[in-house]
N, C-alpha and C positions, 0 to 999 in steps of 0.2 A: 599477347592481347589480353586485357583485363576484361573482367565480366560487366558486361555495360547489363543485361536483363538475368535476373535469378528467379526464377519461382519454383516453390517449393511446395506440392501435396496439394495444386489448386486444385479449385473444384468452382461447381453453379449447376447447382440443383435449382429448381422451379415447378411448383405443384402448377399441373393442369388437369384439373377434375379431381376424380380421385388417384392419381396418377402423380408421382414424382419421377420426374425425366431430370436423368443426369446427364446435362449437355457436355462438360467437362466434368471428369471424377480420378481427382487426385494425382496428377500431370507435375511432374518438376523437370526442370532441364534451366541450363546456362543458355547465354547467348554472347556473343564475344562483340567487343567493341570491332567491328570494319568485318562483321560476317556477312556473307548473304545466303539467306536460306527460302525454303520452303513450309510451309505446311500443308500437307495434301489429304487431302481425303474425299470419300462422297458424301452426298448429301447427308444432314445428319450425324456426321462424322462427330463434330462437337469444334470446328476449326476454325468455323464464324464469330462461334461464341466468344472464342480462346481469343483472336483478333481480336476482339470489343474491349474482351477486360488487358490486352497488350496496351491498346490506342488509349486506353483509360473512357472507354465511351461505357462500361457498363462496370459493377463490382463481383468480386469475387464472391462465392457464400464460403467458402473459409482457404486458409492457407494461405501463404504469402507470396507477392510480388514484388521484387526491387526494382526500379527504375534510374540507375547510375547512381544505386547507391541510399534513394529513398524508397520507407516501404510505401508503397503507391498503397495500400489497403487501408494506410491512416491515415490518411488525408483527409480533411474538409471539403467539400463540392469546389467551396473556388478554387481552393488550393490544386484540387485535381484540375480545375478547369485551365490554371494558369502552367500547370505542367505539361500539359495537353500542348497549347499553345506555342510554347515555348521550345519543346521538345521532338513534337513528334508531326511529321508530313504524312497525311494519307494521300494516295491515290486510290480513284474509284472505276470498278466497271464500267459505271455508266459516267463516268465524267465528272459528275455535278459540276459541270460551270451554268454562271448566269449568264441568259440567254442572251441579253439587250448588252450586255458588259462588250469591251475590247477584249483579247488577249492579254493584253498588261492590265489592264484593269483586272480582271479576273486571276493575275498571278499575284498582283499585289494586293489580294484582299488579306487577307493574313497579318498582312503588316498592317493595316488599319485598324485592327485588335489590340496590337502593341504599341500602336501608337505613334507610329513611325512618320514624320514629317512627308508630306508630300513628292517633295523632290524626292528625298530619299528611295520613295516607295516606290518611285516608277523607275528609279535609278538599278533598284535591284531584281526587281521584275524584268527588266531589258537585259539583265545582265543573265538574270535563271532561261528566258526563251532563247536570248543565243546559247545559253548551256545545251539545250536542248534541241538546236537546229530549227530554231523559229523566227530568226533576227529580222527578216523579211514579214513576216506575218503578224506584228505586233497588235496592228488597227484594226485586224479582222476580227469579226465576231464568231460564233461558235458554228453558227449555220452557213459560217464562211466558207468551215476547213474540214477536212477530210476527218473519218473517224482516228484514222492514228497521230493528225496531226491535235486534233484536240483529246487524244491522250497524251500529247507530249505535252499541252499545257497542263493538263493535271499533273506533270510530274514537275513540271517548273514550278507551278505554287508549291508541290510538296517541298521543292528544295528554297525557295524563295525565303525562309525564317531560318536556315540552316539550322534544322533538326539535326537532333541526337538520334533518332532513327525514323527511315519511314516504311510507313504500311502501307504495302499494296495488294486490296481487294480482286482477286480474279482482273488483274490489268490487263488482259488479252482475252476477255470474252467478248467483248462484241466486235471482236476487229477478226478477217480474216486472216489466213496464215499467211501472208507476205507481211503482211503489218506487224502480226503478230511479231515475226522473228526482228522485226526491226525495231520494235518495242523493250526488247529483251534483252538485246544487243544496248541498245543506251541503257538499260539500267544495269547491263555489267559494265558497263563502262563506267556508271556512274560508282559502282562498288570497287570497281581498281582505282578510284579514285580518293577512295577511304569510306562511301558511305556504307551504314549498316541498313540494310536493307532485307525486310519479310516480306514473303510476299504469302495470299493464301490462294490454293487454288483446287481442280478436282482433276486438275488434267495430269496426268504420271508422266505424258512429256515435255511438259512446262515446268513438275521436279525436277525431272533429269538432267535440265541445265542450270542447277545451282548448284555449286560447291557442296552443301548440306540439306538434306529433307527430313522432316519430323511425318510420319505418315500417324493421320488420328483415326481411329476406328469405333464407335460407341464411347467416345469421352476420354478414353486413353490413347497414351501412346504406343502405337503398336511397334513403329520402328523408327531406327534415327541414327542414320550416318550419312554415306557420299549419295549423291540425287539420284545417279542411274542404278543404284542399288533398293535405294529405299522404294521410289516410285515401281521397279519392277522392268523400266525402261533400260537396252543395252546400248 
């Protein structure tokens, strides 16, 4: 497997008051094309941060990040925007779908960015909810479906642009533990499948079911190999 993410000596520092907090300070590690890992830690850890400058949603304050090969630190605003775009699926905690949206409407908003022909858009949205065990629930709205079913549309949008990788924010916090493991279950499934997939979370037994965990501790890496090792979980 080729290295699809490289970063080398990040860092994000941020004055608050008289106070500079180093949310991440000086973190390198690979990530391999069709991985799926972790990032765990507690609050503060620095592993929300590390997420944002991953997804491209915030910048580095120094060091570098590759992104299959670009350094994502040189980019222009659009240019990171269209990388963003093009590249990478989040899924969120809380869902962020729109309320009034369908199911497909709401998977296929992404492709409306790109520009994607109508038919097209709904063509591949229908195709990411039956990926996802939703083939039946397309029309429904979000106030339709159950918490884990409308986290499995957040993950059909995530797949809906066929990302180069996606980021999943704490994807089994607000779902109970049956949900939970059922949540977990599709998205290893969706990694034996080839995707590359992060997830960030706080929980040491929602490490301990990835192949790989990076555990963050005050901005660094504390530890980093198999999930039920790192997280502490047996």
């Amino acid at each position: 497997m080729t290295a699809l993410i490289q970063v080398e000596n990040l860092k994000r520092h941020y004055v608050m008051g008289d106070t500079t907090v180093k949310a991440v300070d000086g973190v390198s590690f690979d990530i391999k094309q069709g991985e799926y890992l972790a990032f765990v830690g507690t609050s503060g850890s620095g592993k929300t941060t590390l997420m944002n400058i991953l997804g491209c949603l915030a910048r580095p304050s120094a060091g570098t990040y590759s992104l299959g090969g670009r350094l994502v630190d040189e980019l222009s605003d659009d240019e990171l925007s269209a990388l963003r775009n093009k590249n990478i699926g989040f899924v969120f905690q809380n869902f962020q779908l729109l309320p009034k949206s369908t199911a497909l409407k709401n998977v296929a908003l992404p492709l409306v960015y790109r520009n994607v022909p109508l038919r097209e858009r709904h063509e591949r949205a229908a195709q990411a909810l039956e990926m996802v065990g939703l083939g039946t629930r397309m029309k429904h709205r979000p106030n339709e479906l159950s918490g884990g079913q409308r986290q499995r549309v957040a993950i059909a949008r995530a797949l809906v642009s066929d990302p180069t990788l996606i980021l999943a924010d704490e994807p089994t916090g607000n779902l109970d533990s049956s949900t939970a493991k059922d949540i977990l279950a599709l998205l290893s499934k969706l990694h034996e499948e080839g995707n590359t997939i992060v997830i960030v979370t706080h929980e040491p037994s929602i490490a301990a079911q990835c192949p790989r965990a990076i555990r963050m501790s005050d901005g660094i890496i504390a530890a980093d190999g198999p999930g039920h090792e790192v997280s502490g979980d047996r």
